[in-house]
PyMOL CGO cylinders between C-alpha atoms (Angstrom):
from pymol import cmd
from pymol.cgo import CYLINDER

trace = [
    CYLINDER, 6.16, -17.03, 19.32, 6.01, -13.33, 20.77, 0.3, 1, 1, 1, 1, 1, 1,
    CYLINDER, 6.01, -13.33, 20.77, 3.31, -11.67, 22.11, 0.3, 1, 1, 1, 1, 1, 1,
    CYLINDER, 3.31, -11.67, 22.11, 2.62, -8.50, 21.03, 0.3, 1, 1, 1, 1, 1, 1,
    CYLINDER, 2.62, -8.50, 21.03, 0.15, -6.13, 22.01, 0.3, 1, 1, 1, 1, 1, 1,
    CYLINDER, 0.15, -6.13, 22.01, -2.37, -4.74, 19.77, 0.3, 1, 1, 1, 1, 1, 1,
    CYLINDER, -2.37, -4.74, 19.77, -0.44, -1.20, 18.93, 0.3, 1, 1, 1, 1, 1, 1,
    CYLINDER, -0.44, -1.20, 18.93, 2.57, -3.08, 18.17, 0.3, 1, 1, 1, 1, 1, 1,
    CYLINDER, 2.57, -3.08, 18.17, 0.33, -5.62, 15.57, 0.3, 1, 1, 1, 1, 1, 1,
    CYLINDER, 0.33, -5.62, 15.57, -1.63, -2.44, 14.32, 0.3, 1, 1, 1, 1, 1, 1,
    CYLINDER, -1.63, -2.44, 14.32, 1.83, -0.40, 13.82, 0.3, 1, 1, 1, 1, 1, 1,
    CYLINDER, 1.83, -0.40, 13.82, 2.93, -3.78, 12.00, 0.3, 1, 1, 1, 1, 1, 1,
    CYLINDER, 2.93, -3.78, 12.00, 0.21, -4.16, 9.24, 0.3, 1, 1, 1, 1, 1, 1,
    CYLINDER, 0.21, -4.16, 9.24, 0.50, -0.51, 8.87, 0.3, 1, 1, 1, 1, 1, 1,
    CYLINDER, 0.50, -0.51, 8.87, 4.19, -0.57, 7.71, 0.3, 1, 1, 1, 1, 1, 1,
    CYLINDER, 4.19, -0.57, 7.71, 2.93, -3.50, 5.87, 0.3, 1, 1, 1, 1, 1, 1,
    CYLINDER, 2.93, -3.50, 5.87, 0.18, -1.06, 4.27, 0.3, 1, 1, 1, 1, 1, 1,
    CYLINDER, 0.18, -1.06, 4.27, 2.61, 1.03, 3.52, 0.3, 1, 1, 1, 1, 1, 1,
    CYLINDER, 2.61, 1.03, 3.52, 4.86, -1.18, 1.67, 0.3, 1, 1, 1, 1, 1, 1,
    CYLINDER, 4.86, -1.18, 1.67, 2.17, -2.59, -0.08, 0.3, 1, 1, 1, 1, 1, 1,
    CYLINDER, 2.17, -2.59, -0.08, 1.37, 1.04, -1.53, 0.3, 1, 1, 1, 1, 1, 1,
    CYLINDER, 1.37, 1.04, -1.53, 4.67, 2.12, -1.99, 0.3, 1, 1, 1, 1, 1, 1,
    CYLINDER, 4.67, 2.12, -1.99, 5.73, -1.29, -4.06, 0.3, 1, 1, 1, 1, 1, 1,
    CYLINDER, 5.73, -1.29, -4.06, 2.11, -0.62, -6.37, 0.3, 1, 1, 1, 1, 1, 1,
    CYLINDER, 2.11, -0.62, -6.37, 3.09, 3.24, -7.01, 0.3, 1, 1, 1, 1, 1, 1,
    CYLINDER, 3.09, 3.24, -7.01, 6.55, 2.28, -7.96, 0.3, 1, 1, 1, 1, 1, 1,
    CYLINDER, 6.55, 2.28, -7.96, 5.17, -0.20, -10.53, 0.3, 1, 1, 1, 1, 1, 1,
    CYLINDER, 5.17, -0.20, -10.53, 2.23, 2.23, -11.45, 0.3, 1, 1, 1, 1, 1, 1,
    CYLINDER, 2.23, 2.23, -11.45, 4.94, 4.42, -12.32, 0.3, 1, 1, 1, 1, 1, 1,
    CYLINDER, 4.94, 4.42, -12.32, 7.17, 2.19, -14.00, 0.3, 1, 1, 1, 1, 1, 1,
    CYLINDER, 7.17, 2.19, -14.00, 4.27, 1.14, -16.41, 0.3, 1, 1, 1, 1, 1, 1,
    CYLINDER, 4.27, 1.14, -16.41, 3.75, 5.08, -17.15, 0.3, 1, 1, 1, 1, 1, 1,
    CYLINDER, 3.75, 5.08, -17.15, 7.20, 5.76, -18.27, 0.3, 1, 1, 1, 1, 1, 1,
    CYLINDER, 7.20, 5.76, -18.27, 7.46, 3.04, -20.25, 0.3, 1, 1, 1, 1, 1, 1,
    CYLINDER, 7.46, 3.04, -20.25, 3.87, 4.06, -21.88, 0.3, 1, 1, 1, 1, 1, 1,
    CYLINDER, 3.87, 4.06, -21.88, 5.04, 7.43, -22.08, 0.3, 1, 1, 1, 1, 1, 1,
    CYLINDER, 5.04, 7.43, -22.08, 7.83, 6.38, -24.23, 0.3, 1, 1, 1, 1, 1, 1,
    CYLINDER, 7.83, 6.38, -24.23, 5.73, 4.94, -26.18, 0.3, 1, 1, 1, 1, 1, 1,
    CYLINDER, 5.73, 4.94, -26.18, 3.44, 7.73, -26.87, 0.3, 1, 1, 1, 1, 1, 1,
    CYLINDER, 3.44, 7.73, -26.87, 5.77, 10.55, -26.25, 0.3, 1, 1, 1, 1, 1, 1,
    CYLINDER, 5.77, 10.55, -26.25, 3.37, 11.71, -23.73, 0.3, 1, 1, 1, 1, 1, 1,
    CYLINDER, 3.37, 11.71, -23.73, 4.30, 12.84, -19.98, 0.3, 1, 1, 1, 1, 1, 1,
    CYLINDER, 4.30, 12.84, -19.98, 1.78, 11.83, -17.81, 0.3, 1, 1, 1, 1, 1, 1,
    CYLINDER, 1.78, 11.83, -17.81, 2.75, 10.46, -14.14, 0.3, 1, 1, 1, 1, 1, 1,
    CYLINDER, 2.75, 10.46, -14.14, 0.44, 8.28, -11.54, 0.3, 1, 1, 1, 1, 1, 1,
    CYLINDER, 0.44, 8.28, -11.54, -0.89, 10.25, -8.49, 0.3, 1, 1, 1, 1, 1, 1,
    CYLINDER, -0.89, 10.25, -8.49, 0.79, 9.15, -4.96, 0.3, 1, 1, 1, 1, 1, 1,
    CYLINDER, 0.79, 9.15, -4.96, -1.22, 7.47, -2.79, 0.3, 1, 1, 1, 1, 1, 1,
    CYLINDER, -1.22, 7.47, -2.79, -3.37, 9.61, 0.06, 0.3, 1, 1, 1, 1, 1, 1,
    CYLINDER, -3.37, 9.61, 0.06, -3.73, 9.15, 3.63, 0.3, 1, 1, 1, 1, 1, 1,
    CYLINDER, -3.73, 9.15, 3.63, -7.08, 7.73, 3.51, 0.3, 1, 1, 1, 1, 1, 1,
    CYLINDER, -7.08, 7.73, 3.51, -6.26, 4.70, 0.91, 0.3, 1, 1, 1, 1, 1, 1,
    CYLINDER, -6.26, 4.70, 0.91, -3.41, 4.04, 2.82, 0.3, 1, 1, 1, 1, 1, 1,
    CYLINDER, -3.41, 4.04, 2.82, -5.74, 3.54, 6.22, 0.3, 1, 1, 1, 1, 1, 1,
    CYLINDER, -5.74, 3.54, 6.22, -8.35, 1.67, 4.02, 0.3, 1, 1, 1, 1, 1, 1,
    CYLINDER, -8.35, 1.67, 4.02, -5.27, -0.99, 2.42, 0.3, 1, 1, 1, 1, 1, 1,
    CYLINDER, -5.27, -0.99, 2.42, -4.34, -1.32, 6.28, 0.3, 1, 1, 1, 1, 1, 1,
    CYLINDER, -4.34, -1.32, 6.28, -8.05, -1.92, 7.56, 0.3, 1, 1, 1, 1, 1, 1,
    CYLINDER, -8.05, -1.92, 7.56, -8.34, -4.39, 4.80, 0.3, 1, 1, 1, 1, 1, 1,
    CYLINDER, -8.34, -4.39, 4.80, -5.14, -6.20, 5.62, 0.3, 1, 1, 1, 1, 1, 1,
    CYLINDER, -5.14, -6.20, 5.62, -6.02, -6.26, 9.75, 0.3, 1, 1, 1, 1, 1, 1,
    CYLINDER, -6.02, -6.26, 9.75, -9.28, -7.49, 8.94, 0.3, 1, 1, 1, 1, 1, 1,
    CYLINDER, -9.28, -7.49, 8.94, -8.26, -10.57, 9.14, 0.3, 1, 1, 1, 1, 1, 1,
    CYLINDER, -8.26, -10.57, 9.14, -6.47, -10.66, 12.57, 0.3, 1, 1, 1, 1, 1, 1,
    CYLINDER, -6.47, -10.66, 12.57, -9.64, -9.21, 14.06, 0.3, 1, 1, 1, 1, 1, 1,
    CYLINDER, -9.64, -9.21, 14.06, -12.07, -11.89, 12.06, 0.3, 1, 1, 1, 1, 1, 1,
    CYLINDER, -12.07, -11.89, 12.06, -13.15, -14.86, 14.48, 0.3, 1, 1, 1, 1, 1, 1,
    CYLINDER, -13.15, -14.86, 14.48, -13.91, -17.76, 12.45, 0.3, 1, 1, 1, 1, 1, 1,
]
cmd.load_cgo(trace, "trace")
């Protein structure tokens, strides 16, 4: 078991934010091409901002900071 400190456990469930996000926008887009083929229209998902990146990490680090 290693002991991090508390930068090194934020930096971590940011990157695992960030994957999260990244993983959801590449299906959100996947699932608009394919209904774009479908209906012949163009229309493409909007990239996550800053801010719902920094709430999916809050919610994800809640946990480590809960004390049950």
């Amino acid at each position: 078991m290693s002991n991090k400190n508390p930068f090194e456990i934020r930096t971590e469930v940011l990157a695992m934010a960030k994957n999260y996000m990244d993983k959801q926008h590449a299906f959100n887009l996947e699932k608009a091409q394919k209904a774009n083929e479908a209906l012949g229209s163009s229309q493409v998902p909007v990239m996550y901002t800053t801010e719902e990146l920094m709430e999916k990490a809050k919610e994800l680090y809640s946990f480590v900071s809960k004390k049950d």
